[in-house]
N, CA, C and O atoms as a printed pandas DataFrame, in Angstrom:
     atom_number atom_name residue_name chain_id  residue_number  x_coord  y_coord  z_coord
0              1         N          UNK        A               1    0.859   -1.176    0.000
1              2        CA          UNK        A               1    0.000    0.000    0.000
2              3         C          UNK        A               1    0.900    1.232    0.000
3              4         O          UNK        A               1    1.939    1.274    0.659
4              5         N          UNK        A               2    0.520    2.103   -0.664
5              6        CA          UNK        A               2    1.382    3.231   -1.220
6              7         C          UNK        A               2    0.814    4.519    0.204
7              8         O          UNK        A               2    1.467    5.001    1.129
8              9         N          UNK        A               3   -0.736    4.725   -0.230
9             10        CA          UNK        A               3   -0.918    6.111    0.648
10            11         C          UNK        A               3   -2.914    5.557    0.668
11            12         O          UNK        A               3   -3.447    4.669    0.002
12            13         N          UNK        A               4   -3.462    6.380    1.557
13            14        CA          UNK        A               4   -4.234    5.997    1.627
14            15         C          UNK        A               4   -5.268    6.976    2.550
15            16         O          UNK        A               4   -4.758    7.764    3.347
16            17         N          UNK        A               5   -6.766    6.892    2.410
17            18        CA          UNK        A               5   -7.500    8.577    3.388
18            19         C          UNK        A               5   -8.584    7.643    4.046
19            20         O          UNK        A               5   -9.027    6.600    3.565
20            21         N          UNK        A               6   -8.869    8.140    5.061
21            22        CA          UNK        A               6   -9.797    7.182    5.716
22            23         C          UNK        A               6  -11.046    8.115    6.200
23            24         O          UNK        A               6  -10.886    8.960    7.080
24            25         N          UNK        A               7  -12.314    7.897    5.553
25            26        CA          UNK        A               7  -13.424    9.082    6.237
26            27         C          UNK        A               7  -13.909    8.879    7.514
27            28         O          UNK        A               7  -14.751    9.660    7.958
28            29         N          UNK        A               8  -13.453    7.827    8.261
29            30        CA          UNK        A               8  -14.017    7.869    9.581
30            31         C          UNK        A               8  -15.168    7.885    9.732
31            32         O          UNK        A               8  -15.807    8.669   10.434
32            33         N          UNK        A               9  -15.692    6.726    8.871
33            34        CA          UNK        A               9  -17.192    6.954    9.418
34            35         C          UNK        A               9  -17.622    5.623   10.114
35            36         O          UNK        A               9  -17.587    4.558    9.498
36            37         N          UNK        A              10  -18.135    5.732   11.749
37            38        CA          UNK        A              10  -18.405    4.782   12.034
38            39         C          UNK        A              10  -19.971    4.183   11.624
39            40         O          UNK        A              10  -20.074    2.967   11.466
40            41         N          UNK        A              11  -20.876    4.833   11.498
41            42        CA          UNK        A              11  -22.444    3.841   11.336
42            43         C          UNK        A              11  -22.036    3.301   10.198
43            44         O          UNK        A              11  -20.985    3.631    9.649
44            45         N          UNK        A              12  -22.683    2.597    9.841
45            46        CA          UNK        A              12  -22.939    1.797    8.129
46            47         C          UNK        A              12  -24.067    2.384    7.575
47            48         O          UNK        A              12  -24.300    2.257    6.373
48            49         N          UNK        A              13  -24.740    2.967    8.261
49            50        CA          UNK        A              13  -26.062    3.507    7.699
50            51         C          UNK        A              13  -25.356    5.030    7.302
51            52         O          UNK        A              13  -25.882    5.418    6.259
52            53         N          UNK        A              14  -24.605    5.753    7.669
53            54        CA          UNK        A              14  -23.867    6.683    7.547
54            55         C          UNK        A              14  -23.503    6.982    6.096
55            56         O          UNK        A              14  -23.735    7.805    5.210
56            57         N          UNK        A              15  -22.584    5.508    6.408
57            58        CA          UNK        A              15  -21.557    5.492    4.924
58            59         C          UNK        A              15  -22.102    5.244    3.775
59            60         O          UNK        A              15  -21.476    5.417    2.730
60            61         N          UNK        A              16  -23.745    4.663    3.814
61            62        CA          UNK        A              16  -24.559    4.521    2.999
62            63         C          UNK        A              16  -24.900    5.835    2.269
63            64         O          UNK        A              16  -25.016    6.097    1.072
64            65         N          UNK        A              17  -25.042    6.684    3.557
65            66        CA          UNK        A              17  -25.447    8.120    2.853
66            67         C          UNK        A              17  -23.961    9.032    2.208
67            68         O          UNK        A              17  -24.049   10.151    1.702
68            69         N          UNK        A              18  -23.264    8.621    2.295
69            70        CA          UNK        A              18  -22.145    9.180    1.557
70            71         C          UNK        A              18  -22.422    9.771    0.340
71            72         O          UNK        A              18  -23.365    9.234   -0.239
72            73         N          UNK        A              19  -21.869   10.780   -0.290
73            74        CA          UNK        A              19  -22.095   11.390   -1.784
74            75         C          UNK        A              19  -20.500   10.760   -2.065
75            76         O          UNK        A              19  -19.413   10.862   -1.496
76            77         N          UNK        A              20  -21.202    9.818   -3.692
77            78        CA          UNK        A              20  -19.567    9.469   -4.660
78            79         C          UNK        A              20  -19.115   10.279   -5.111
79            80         O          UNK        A              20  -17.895   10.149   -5.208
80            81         N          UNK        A              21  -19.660   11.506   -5.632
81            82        CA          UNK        A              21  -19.304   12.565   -6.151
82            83         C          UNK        A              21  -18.172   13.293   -5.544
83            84         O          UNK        A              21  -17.379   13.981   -6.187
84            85         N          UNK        A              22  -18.138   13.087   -4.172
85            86        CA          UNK        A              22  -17.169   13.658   -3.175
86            87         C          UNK        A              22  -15.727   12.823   -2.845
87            88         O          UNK        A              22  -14.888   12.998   -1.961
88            89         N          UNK        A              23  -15.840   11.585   -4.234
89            90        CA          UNK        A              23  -14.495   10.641   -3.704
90            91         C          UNK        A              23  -13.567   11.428   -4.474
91            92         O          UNK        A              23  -12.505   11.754   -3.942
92            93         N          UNK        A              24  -13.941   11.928   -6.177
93            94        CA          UNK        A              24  -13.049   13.008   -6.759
94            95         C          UNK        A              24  -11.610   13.292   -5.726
95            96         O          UNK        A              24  -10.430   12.944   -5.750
96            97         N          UNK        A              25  -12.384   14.030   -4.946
97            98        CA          UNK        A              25  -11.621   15.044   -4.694
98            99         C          UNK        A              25  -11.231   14.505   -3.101
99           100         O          UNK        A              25  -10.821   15.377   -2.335
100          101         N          UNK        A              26  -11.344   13.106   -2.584
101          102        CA          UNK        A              26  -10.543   12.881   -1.590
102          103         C          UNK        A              26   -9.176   11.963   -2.437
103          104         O          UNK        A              26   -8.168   11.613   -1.822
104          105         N          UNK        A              27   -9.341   11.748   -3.567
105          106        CA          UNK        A              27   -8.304   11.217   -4.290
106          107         C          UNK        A              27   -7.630   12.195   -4.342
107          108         O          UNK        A              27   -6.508   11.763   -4.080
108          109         N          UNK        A              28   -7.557   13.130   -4.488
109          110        CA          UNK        A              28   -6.568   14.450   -4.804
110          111         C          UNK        A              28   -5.696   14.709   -3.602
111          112         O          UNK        A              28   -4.785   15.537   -3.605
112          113         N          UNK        A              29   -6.065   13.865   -2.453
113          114        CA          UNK        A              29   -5.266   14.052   -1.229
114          115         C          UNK        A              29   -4.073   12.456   -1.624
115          116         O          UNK        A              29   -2.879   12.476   -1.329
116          117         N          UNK        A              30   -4.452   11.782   -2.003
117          118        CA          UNK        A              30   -3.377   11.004   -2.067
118          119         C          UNK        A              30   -2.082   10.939   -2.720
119          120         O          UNK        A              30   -1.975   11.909   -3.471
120          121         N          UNK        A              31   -0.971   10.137   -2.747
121          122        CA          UNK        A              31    0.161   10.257   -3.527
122          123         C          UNK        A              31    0.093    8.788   -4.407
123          124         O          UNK        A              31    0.588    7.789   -3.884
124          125         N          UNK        A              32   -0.445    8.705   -5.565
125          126        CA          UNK        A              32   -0.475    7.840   -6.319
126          127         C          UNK        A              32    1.250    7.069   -7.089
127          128         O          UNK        A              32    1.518    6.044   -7.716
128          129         N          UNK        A              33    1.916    8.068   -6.660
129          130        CA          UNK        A              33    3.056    7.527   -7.506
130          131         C          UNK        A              33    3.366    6.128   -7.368
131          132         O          UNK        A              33    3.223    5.560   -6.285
132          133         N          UNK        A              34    3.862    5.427   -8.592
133          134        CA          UNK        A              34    4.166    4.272   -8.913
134          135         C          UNK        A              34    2.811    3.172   -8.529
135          136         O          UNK        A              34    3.112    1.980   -8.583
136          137         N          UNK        A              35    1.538    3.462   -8.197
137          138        CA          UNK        A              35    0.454    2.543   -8.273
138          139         C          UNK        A              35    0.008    2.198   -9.012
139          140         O          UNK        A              35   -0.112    2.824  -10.064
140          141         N          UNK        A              36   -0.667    0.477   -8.712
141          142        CA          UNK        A              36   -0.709   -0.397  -10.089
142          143         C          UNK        A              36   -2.400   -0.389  -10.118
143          144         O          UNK        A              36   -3.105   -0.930  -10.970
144          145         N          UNK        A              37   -2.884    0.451   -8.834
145          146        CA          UNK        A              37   -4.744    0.628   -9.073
146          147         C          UNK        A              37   -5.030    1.152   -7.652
147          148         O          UNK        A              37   -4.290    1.285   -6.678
148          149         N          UNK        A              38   -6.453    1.428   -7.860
149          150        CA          UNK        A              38   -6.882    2.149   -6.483
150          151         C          UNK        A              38   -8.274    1.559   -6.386
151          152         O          UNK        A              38   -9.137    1.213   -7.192
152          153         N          UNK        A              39   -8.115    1.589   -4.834
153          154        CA          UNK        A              39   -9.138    0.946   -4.249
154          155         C          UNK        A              39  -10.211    2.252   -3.946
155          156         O          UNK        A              39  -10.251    2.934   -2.922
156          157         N          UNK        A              40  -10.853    2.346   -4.863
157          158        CA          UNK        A              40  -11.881    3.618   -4.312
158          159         C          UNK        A              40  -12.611    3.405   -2.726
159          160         O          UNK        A              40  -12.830    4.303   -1.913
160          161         N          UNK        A              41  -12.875    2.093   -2.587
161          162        CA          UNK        A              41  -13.988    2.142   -1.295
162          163         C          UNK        A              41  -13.669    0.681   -1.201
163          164         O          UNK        A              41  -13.970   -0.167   -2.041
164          165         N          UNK        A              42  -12.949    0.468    0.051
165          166        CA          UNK        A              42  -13.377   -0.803    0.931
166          167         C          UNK        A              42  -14.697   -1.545    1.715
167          168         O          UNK        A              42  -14.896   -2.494    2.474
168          169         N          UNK        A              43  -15.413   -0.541    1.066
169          170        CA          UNK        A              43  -16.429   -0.666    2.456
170          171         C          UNK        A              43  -17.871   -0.511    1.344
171          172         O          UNK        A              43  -18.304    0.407    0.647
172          173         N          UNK        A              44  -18.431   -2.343    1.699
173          174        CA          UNK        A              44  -19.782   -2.285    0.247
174          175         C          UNK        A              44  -20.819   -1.231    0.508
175          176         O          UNK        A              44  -21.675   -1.038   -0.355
176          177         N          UNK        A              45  -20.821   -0.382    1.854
177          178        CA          UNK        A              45  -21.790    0.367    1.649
178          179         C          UNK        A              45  -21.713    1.551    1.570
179          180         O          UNK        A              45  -22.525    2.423    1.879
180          181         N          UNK        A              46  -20.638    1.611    1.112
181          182        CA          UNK        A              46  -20.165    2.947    0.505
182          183         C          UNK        A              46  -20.556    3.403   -1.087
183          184         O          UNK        A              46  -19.917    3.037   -2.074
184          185         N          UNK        A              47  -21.534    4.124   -1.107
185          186        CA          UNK        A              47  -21.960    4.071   -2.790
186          187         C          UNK        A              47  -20.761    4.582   -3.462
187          188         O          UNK        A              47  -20.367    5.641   -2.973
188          189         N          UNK        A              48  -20.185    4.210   -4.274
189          190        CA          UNK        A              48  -18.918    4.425   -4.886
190          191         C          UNK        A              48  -18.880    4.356   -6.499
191          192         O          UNK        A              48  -18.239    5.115   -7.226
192          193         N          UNK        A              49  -19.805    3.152   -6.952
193          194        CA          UNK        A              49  -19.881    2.946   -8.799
194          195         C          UNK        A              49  -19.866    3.612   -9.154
195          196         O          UNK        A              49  -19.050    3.651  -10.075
196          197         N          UNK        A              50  -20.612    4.789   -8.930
197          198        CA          UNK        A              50  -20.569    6.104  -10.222
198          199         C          UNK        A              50  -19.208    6.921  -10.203
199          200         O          UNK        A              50  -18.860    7.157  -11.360
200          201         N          UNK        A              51  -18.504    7.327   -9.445
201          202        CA          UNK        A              51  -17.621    7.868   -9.728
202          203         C          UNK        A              51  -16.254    6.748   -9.856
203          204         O          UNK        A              51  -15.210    7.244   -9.431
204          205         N          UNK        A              52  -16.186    5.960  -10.147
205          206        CA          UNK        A              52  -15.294    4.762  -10.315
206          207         C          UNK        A              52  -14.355    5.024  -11.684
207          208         O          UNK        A              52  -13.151    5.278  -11.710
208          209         N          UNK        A              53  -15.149    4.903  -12.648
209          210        CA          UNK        A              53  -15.018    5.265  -14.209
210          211         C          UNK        A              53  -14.145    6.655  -14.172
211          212         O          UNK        A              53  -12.939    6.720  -14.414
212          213         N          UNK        A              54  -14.878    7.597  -13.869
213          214        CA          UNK        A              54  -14.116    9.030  -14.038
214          215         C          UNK        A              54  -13.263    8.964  -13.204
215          216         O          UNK        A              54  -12.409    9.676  -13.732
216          217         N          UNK        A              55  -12.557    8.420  -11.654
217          218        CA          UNK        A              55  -11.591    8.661  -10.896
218          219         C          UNK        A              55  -10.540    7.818  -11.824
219          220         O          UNK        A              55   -9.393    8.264  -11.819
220          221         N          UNK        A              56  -10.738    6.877  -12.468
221          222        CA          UNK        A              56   -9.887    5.948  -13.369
222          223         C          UNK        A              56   -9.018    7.276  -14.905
223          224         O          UNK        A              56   -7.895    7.492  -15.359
224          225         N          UNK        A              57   -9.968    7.615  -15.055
225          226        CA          UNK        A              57  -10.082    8.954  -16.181
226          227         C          UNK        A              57   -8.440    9.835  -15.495
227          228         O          UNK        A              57   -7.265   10.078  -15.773
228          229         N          UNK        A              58   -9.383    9.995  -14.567
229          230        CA          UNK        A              58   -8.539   11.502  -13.862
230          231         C          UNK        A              58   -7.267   10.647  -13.083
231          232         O          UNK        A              58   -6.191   11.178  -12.806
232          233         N          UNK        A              59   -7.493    9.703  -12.887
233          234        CA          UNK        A              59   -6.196    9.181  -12.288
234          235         C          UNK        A              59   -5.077    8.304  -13.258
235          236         O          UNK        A              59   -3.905    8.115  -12.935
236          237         N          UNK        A              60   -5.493    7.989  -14.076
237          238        CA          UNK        A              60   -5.070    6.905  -15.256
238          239         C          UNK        A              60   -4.533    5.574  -14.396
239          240         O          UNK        A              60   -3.573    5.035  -14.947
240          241         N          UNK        A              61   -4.831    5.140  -13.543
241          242        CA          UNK        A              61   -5.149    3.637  -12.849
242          243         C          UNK        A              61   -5.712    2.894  -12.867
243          244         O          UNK        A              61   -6.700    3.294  -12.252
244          245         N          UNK        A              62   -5.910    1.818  -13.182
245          246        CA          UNK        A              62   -7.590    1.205  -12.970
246          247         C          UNK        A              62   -7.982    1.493  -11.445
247          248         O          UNK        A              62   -7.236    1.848  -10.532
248          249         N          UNK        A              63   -9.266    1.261  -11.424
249          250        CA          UNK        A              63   -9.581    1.925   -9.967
250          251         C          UNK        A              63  -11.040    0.595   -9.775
251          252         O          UNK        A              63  -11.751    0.159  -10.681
252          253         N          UNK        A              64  -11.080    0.273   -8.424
253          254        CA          UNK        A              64  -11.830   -0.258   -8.272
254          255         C          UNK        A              64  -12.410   -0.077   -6.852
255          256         O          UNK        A              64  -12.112    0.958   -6.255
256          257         N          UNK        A              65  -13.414   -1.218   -6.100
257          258        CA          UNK        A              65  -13.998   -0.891   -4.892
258          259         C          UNK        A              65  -14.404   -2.580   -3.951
259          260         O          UNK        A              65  -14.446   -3.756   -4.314
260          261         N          UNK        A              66  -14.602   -1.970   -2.833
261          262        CA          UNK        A              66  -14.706   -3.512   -2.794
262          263         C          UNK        A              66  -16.256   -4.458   -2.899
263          264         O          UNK        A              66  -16.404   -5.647   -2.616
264          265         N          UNK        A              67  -17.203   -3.567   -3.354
265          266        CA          UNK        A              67  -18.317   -4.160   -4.136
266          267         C          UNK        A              67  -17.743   -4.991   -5.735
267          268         O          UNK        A              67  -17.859   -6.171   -6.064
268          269         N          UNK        A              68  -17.239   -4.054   -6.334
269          270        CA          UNK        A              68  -16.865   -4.544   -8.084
270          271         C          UNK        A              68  -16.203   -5.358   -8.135
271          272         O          UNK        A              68  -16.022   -6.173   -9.039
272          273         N          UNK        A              69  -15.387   -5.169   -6.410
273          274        CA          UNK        A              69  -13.995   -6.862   -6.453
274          275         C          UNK        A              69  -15.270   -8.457   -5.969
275          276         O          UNK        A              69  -15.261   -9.661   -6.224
276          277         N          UNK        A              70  -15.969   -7.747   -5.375
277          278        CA          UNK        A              70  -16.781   -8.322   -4.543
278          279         C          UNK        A              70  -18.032   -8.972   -5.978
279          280         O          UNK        A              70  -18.353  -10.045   -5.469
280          281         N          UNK        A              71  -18.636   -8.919   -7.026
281          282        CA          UNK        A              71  -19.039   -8.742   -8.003
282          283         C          UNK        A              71  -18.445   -9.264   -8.868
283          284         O          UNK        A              71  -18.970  -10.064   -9.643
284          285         N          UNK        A              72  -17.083   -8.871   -8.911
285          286        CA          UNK        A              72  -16.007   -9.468  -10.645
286          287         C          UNK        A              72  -15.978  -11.084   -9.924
287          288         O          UNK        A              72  -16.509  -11.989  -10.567
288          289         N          UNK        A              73  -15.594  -11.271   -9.112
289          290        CA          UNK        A              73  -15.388  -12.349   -7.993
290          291         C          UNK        A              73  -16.778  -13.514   -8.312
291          292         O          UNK        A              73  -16.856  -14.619   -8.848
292          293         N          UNK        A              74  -17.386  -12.929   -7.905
293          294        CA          UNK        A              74  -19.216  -13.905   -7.916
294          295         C          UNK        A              74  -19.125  -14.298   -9.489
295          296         O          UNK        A              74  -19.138  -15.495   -9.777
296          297         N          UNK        A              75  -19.006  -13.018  -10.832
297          298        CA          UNK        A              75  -19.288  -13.552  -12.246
298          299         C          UNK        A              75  -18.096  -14.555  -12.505
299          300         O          UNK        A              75  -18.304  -15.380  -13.395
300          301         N          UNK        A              76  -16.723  -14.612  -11.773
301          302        CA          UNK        A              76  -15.359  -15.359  -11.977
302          303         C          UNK        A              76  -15.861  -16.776  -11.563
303          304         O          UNK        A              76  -15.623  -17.751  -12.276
304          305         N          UNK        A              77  -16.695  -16.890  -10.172
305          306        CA          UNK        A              77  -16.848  -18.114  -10.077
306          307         C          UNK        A              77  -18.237  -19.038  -10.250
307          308         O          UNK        A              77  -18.375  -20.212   -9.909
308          309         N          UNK        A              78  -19.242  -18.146  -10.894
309          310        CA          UNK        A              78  -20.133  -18.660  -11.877
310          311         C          UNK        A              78  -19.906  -18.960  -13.399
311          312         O          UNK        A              78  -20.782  -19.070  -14.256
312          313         N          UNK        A              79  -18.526  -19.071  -13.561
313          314        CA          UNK        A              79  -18.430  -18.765  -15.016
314          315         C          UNK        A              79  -18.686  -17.925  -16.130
315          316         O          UNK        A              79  -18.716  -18.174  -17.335
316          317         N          UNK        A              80  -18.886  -16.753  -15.407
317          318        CA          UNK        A              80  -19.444  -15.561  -16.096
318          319         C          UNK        A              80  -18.744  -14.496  -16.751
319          320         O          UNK        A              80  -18.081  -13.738  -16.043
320          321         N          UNK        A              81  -18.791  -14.288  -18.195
321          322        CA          UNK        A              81  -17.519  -13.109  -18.468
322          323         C          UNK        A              81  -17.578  -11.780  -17.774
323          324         O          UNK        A              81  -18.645  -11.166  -17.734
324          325         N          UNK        A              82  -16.617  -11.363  -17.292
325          326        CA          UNK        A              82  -16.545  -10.555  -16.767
326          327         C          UNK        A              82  -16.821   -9.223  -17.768
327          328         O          UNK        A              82  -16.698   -9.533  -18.953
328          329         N          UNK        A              83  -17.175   -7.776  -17.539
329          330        CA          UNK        A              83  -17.739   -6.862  -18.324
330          331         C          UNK        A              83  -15.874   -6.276  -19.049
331          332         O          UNK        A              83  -14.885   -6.357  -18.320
332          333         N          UNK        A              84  -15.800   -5.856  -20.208
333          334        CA          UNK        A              84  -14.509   -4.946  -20.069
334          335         C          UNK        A              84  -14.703   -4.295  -19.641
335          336         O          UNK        A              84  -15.805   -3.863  -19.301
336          337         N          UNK        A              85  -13.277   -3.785  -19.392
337          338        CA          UNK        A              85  -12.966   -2.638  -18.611
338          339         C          UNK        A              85  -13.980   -1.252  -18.450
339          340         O          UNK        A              85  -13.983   -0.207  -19.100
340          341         N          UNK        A              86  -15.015   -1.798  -17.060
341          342        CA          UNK        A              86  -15.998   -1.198  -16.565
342          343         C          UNK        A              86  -16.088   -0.933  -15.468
343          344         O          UNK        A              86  -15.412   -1.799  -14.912
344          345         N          UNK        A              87  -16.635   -0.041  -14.441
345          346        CA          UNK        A              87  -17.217    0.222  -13.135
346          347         C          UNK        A              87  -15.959   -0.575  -12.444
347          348         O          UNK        A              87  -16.137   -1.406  -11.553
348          349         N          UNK        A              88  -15.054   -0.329  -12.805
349          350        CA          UNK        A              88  -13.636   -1.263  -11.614
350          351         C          UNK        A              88  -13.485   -2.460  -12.072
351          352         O          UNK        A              88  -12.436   -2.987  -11.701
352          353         N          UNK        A              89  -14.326   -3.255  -12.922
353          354        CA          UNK        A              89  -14.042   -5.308  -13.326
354          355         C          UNK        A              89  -13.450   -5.236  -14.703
355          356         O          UNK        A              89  -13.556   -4.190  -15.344
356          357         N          UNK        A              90  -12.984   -6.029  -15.078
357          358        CA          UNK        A              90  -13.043   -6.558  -16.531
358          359         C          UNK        A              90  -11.287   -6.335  -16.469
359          360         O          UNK        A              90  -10.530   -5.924  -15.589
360          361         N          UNK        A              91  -11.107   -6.779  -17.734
361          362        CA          UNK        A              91   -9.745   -6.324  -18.349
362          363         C          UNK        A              91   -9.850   -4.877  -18.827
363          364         O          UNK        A              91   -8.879   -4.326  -19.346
């Protein structure tokens, strides 16, 4: 792990209410150098998909979360192709 921001949120019902729109710009606090991807959101109830795509854009990383790992994972072991390079899964 390179660098990393933590919002401190303890409820889960909390982190539910989170705005993704607002991960933008907690990425801008990190030091990405030499990373091979970013974990937008550890935490599945963190709404995170929508801004996934564009933090990938603005960061040139693949970027993912731990719903889409959580997701690429389930279609990997149903035999399911995974989407390209989408919402954090695919090649």
């Amino acid at each position: 792990m390179t660098d990393s921001v933590s919002l401190e949120v303890a409820d889960n019902v909390d982190v539910g209410r989170l705005d993704p729109a607002d991960l933008s710009g907690h990425v801008k606090r990190l030091n990405l150098t030499g990373v091979d991807a970013l974990v937008l959101s550890a935490c599945v109830q963190m709404p995170s998909l929508a801004a996934l795509d564009e933090v990938s854009r603005e960061t040139q990383v693949p970027v993912l979360s731990a719903a889409t790992a959580t997701a690429g994972e389930v279609l990997v072991l149903l035999d399911r192709s995974l989407p390209s390079r989408s919402a954090g899964i695919g090649e």
